[in-house]
C-alpha positions as CSV (number, residue, x, y, z in Angstrom):
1,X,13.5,67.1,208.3
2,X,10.8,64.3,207.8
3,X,8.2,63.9,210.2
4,X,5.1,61.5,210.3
5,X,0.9,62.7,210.6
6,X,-1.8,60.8,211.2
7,X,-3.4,63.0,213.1
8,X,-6.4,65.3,211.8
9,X,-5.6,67.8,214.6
10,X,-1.9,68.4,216.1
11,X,-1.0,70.8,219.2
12,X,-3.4,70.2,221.3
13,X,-3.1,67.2,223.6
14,X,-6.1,67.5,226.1
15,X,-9.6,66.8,224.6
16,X,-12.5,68.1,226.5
17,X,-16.2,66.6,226.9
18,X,-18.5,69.4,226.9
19,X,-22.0,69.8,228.0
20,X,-24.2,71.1,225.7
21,X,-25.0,74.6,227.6
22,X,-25.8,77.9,226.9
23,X,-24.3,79.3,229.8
24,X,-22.1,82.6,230.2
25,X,-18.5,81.0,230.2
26,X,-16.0,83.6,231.3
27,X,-12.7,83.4,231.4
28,X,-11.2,80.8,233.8
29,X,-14.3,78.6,233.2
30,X,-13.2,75.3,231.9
31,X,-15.3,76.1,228.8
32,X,-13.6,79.2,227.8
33,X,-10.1,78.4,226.1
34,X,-9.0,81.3,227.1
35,X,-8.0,79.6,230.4
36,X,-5.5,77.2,229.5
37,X,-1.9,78.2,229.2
38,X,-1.9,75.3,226.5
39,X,-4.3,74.6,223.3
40,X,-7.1,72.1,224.0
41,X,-9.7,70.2,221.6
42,X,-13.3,70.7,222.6
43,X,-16.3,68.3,221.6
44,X,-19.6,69.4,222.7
45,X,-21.8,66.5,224.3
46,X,-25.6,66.9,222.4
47,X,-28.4,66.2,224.9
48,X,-26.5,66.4,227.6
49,X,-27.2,69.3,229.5
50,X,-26.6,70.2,233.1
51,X,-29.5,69.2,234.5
52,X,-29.5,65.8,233.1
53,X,-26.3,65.2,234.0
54,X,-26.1,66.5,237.5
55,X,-29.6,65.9,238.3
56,X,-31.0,62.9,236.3
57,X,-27.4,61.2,237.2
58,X,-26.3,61.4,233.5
59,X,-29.0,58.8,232.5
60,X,-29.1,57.6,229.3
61,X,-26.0,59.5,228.2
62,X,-22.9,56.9,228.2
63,X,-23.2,56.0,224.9
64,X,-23.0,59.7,223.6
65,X,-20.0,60.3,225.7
66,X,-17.9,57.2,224.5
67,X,-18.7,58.1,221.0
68,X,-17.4,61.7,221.8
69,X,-14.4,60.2,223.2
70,X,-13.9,58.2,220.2
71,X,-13.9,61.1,218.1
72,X,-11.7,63.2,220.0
73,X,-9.2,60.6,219.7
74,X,-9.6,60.2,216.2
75,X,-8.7,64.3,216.0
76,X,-5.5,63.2,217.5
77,X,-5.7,64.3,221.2
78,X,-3.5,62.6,223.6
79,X,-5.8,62.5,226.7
80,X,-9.4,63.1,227.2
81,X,-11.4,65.0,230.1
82,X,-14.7,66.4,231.0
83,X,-16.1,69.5,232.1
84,X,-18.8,68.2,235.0
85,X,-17.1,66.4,238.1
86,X,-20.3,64.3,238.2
87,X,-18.7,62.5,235.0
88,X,-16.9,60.4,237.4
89,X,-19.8,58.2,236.8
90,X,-18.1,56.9,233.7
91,X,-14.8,57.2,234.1
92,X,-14.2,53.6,234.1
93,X,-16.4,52.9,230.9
94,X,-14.7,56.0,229.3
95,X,-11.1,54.4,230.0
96,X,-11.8,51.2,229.0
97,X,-13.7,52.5,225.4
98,X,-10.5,54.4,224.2
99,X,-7.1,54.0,223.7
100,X,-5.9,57.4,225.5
101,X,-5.8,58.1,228.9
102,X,-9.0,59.9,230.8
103,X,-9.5,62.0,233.5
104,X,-13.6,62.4,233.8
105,X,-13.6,64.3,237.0
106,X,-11.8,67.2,239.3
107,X,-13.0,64.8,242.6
108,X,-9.8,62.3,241.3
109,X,-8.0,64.8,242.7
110,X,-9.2,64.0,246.8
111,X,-7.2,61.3,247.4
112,X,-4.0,62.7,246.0
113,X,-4.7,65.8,248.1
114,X,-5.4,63.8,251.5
115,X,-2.3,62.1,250.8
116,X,-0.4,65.2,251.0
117,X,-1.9,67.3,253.7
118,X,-0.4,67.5,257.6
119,X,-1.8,64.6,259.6
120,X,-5.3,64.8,260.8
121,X,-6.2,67.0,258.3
122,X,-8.4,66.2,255.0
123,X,-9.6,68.0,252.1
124,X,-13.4,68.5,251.5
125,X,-15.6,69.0,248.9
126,X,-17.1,72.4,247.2
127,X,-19.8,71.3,244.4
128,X,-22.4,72.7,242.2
129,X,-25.4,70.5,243.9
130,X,-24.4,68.5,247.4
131,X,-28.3,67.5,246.7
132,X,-27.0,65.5,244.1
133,X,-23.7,64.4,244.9
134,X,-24.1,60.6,245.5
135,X,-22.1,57.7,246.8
136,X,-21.7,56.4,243.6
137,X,-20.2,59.8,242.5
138,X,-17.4,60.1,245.1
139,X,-17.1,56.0,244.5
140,X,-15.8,56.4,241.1
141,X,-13.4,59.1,242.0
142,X,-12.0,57.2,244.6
143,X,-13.1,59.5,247.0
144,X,-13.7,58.4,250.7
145,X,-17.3,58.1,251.4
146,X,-17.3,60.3,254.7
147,X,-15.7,63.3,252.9
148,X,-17.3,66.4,254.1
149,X,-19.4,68.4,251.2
150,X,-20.2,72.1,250.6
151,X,-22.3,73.6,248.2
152,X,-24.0,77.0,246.9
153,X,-26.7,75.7,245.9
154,X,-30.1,77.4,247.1
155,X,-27.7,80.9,247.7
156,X,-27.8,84.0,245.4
157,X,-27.2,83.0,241.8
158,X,-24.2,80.2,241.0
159,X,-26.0,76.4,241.1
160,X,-29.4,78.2,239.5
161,X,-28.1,79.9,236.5
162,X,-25.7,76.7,235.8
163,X,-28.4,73.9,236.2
164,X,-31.1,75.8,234.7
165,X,-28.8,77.0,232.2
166,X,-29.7,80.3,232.1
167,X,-28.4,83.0,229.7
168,X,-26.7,85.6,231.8
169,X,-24.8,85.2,235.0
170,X,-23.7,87.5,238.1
171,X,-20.0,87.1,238.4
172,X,-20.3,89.0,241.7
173,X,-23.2,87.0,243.1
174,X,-21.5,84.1,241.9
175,X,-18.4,84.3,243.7
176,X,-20.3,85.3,246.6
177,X,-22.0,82.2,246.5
178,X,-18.7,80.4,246.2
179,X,-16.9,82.1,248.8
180,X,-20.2,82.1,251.4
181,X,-20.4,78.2,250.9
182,X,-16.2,77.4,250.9
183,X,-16.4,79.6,254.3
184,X,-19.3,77.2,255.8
185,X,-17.8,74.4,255.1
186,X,-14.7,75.1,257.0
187,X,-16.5,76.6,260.0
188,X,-18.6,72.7,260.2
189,X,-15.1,71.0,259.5
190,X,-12.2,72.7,261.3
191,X,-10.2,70.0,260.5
192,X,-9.8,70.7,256.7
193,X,-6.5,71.3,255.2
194,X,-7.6,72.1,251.9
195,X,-10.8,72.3,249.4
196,X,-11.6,70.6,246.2
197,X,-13.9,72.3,243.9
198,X,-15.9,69.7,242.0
199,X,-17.4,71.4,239.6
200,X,-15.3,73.1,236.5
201,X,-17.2,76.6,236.5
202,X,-15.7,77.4,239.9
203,X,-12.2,77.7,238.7
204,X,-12.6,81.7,238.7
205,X,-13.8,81.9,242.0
206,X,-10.4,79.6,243.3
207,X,-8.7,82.9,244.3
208,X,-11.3,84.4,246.2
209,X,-12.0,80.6,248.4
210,X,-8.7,80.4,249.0
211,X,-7.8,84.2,250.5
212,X,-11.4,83.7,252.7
213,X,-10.7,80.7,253.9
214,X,-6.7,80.4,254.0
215,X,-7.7,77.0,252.4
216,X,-5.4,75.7,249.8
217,X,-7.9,75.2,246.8
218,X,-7.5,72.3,243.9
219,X,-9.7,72.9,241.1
220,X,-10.2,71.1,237.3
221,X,-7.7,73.3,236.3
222,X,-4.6,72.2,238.6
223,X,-5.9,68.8,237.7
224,X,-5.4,69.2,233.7
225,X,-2.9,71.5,233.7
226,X,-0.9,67.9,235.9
227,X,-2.8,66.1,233.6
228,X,-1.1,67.6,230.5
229,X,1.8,68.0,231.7
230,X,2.1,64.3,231.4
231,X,1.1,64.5,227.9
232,X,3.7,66.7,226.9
233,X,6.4,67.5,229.3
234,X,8.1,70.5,229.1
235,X,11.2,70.7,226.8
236,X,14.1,72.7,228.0
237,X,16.8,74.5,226.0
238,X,20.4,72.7,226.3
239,X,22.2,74.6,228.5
240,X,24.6,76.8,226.6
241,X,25.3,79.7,229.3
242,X,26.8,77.0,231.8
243,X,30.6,76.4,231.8
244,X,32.0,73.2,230.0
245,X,33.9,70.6,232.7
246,X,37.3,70.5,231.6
């Protein structure tokens, strides 16, 4: 067998933009690889932390994330991502500054989701800051502007210890934020068929949303793993235990 390279890194098809955070990370976080059923290719962001990018609105930072991008696709990735939903800021100047396809944001995912919930019924919005969650924001994704949002932020421990990056985290005071703030939101919307967590640290916390509020919950995760799925489809064995046509 011959085959061809050209690649510096083979396997893993997804590249992910990371912030440059010291964070805890546990497992189901976008940022811990343990996560994905699949190998993926990080590339750490510098100077963009998560204050500056949720916060400050990512200023000043374009330039460092399509120079990123560029080098994950000169690794060899096949598609590129991000871990902060507020990303969908660039997701158009990302695009259009590599030859791969991206995916900047878990919000991309609203429309598909409105698309295939029971009539009068949408899906809304959990995210790390609602304070900072702009029109601009939902925008990009090509989210609809009157979208009901939720957020923990200002409860027990999630949206402080990730913007203010601190060093240690309460998984249990985390996922009660998440819960306590997925349960709001329903109660103010009744008509909700489903929820959409923005931001790519809530992925553990999925389970819990979706048992308290019977909510059928979309995260980054269910995103990539669609995303990569493209990338590289799943090859299937030729079917050898089936009986020939005579």
């Amino acid at each position: 067998m011959r085959v061809a390279g050209g690649k510096a890194v083979y396997g893993a098809a997804v590249g992910i933009l990371m912030l440059e955070a010291r964070f805890p990370r546990i497992p189901g976080d976008m940022g811990n690889a343990l996560t994905w059923p699949f190998p993926v290719h990080y590339k750490v962001v510098r100077d963009a932390s998560p204050d500056r990018v949720v916060r400050q609105g990512a200023a000043g930072l374009l330039d460092h994330f399509i120079a990123a991008a560029r080098e994950l696709e000169a690794d060899g990735v096949d598609g590129i991502t991000t871990n902060c939903g507020f990303l969908s800021l660039f997701q158009a100047e990302l695009a259009a500054a590599v030859g791969v396809p991206v995916a900047t944001s878990s919000l991309m995912q609203v429309a598909l989701v409105n698309a295939v919930l029971p009539a009068g019924r949408r899906a809304g919005i959990l995210t790390v800051s609602a304070a900072s969650l702009s029109a601009r924001h939902l925008a990009a994704a090509g989210v609809p502007a009157d979208t009901p949002v939720g957020s923990p932020e200002g409860l027990r421990e999630f949206t402080r210890v990730l913007l203010d990056d601190e060093a240690t985290l309460d998984v249990a005071a985390a996922e009660a934020d998440n819960v306590d703030a997925a349960r709001a939101l329903h109660a103010a919307h009744p008509e909700l068929g489903a929820i959409v967590l923005e931001c790519t640290n809530m992925i553990p916390y999925a389970a819990a949303i979706r048992r308290a509020t019977g909510l059928p919950t979309y995260s980054i995760e269910s995103f990539v793993s669609w995303f990569q799925s493209g990338l590289r489809p799943r090859r299937y064995p030729p079917p050898l235990d089936m009986a020939p046509v005579l």
